[in-house]
Legacy VTK file of the C-alpha trace (Angstrom):
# vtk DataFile Version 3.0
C-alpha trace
ASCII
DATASET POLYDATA
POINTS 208 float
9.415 19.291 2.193
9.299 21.263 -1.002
8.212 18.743 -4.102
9.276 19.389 -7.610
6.454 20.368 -10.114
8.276 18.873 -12.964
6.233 15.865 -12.921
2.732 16.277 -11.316
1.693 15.014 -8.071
-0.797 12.372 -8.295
-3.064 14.534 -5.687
-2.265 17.894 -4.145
0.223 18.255 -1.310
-2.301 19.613 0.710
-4.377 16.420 0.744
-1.140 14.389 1.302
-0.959 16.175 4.741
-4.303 16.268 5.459
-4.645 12.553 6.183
-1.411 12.466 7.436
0.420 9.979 5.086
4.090 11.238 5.731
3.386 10.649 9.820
5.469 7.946 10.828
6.459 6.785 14.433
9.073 6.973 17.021
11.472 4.344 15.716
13.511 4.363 12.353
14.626 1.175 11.409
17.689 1.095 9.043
16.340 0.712 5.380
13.494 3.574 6.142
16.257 6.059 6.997
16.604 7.322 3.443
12.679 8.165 3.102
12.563 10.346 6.017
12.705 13.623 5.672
12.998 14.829 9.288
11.889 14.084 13.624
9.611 16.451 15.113
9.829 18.192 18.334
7.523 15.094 19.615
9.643 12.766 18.428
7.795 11.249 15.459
9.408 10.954 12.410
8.103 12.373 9.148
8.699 10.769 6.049
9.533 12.983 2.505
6.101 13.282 0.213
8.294 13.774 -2.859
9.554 9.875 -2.546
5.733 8.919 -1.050
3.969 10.007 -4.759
6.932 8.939 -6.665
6.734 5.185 -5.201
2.696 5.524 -5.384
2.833 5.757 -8.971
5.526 3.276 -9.596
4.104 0.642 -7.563
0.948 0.963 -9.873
3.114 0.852 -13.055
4.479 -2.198 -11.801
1.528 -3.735 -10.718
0.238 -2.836 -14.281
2.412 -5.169 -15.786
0.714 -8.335 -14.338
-2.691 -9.719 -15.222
-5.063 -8.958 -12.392
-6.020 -12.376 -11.579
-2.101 -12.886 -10.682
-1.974 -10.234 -8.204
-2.568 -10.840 -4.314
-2.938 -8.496 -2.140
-2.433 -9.025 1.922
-4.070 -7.304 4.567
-4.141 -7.520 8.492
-4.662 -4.258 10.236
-8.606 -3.150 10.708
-7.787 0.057 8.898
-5.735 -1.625 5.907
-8.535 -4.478 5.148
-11.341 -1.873 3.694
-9.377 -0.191 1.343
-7.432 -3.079 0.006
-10.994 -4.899 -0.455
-11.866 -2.064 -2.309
-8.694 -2.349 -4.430
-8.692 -5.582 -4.913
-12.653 -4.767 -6.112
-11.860 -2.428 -8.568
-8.932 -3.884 -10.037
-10.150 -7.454 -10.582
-7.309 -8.608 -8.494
-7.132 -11.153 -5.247
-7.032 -10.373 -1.865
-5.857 -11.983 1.452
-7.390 -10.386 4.894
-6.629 -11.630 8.064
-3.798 -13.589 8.960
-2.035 -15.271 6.015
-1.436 -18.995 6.761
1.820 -20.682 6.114
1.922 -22.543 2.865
-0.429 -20.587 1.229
1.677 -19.462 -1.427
3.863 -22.907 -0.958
1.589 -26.091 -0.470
-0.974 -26.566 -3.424
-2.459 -29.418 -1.095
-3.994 -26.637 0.524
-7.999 -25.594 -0.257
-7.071 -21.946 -0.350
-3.798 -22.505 -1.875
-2.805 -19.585 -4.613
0.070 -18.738 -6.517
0.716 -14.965 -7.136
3.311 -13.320 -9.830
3.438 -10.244 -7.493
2.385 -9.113 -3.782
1.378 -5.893 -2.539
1.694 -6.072 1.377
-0.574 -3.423 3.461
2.196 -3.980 6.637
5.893 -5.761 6.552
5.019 -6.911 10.308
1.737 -8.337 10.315
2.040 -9.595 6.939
5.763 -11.279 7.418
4.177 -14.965 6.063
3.082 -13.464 2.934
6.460 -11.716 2.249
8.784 -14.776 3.379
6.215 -17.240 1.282
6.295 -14.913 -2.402
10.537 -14.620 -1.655
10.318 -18.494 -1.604
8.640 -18.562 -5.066
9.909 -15.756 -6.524
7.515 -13.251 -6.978
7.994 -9.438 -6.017
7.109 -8.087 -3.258
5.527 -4.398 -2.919
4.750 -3.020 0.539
3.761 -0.457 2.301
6.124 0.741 5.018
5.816 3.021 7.888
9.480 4.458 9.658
9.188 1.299 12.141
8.864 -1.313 9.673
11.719 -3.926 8.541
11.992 -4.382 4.688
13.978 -7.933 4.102
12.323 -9.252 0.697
10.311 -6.110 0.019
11.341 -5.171 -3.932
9.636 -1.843 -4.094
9.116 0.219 -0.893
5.970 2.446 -0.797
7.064 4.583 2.383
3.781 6.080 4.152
2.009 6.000 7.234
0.289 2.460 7.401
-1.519 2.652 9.765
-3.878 5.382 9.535
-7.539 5.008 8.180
-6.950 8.302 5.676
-4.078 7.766 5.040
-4.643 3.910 3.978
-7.571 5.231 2.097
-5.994 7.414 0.337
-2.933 5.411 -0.888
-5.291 2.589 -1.989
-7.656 5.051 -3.976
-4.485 6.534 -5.646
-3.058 3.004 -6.636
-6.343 1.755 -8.072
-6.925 4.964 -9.706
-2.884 4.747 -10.947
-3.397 0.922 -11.945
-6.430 0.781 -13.953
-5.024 4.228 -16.247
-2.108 2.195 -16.812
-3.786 -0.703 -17.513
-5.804 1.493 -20.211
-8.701 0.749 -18.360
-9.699 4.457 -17.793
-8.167 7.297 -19.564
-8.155 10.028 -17.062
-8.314 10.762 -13.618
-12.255 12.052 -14.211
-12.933 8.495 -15.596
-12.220 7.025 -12.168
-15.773 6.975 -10.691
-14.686 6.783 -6.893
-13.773 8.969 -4.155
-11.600 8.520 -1.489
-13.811 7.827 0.856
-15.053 5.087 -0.591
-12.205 3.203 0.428
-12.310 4.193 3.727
-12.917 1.740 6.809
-15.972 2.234 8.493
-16.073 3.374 12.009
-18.545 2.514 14.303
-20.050 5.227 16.565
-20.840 3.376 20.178
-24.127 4.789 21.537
-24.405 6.156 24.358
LINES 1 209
208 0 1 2 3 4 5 6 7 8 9 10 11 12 13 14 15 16 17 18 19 20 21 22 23 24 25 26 27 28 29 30 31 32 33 34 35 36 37 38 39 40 41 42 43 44 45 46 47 48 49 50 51 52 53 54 55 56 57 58 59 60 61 62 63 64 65 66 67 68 69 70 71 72 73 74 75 76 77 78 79 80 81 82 83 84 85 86 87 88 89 90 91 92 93 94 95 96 97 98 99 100 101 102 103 104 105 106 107 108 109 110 111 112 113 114 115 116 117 118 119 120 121 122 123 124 125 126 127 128 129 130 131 132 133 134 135 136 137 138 139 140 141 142 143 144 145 146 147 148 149 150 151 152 153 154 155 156 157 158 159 160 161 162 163 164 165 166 167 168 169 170 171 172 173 174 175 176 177 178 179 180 181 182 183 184 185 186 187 188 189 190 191 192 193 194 195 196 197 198 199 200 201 202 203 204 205 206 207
């Protein structure tokens, strides 16, 4: 899993591992073959870090291109909703938690009815509405996608482990970061007044 240092990582490799972003599952569905980079002993399949940053950063030059109020992003999973809040906080763009409804993207006789140029989609499974919905009006779709996830209508893959708390924290802190420096926003990565924690879900310690 060696990563070439001819363009910089957005964050060191060691931090990568440390919240365990390229840990995937037991099950490899067809179009996440070509991100993995090997199986463990246990099983588990481990997806390559060098295509994880890569996709990171062009999902946020994408994402760049839109204006923020045209940007939706979905979120089901208890992990996934905190740090795409906190995206969708920092960015000025719109975001969908929960389950999305059918014809929310499709019937503008709904109340909550919104049109998005672009999607970013925290999980291909839970978030299957939103995908099928943007295909129908023709706006990209960017997801996040773990070795067991199916792709149909996903335009850019992010691969990464989406279901983890760090890891989800950290991807989301690196595409805000990513999106407002491209968006001229901030100039540097030391202009970016937020840690990575701060887009972490809280979890709550049961007493006793």
């Amino acid at each position: 899993m060696v990563i070439s240092m001819e363009e910089e990582m957005l964050t060191s490799q060691s931090e990568y591992l440390e919240v365990g972003i390229q840990i995937g599952t037991r099950i490899r569905t067809p179009g996440m073959g070509r991100f993995i980079y090997k199986r463990r002993e246990d099983s588990l399949y481990l997806l390559d870090l060098g295509e994880i940053d890569k996709r990171i950063r062009a999902a946020a030059k994408v994402l760049a291109r839109y204006d923020q109020a045209s940007i939706v992003a979905t979120a089901s999973r208890i992990y996934a909703i905190a740090p795409a809040k906190k995206f969708a906080e920092i960015t000025g763009t719109k975001l969908l938690s929960g389950r999305v409804m059918p014809g929310i993207f499709t019937n503008p006789n709904r109340t909550d009815f919104v049109e998005p140029d672009i999607v970013l989609i925290s999980d291909t499974r839970n978030e299957r509405q939103a995908i099928r919905e943007a295909s129908k009006i023709n706006a990209p779709a960017i997801a996040l996608c773990d070795t067991d996830n199916w792709i149909k209508f996903v335009d850019l893959i992010i691969p990464c482990n989406n279901k983890g708390r760090r890891s989800l924290a950290l991807i989301y802190f690196l595409l805000a970061r990513e999106f407002m420096k491209e968006k001229g926003l901030i100039k540097s990565n030391e202009e970016f007044n937020y840690k990575v924690s701060d887009f972490e879900a809280k979890v709550e310690m049961k007493s006793k």
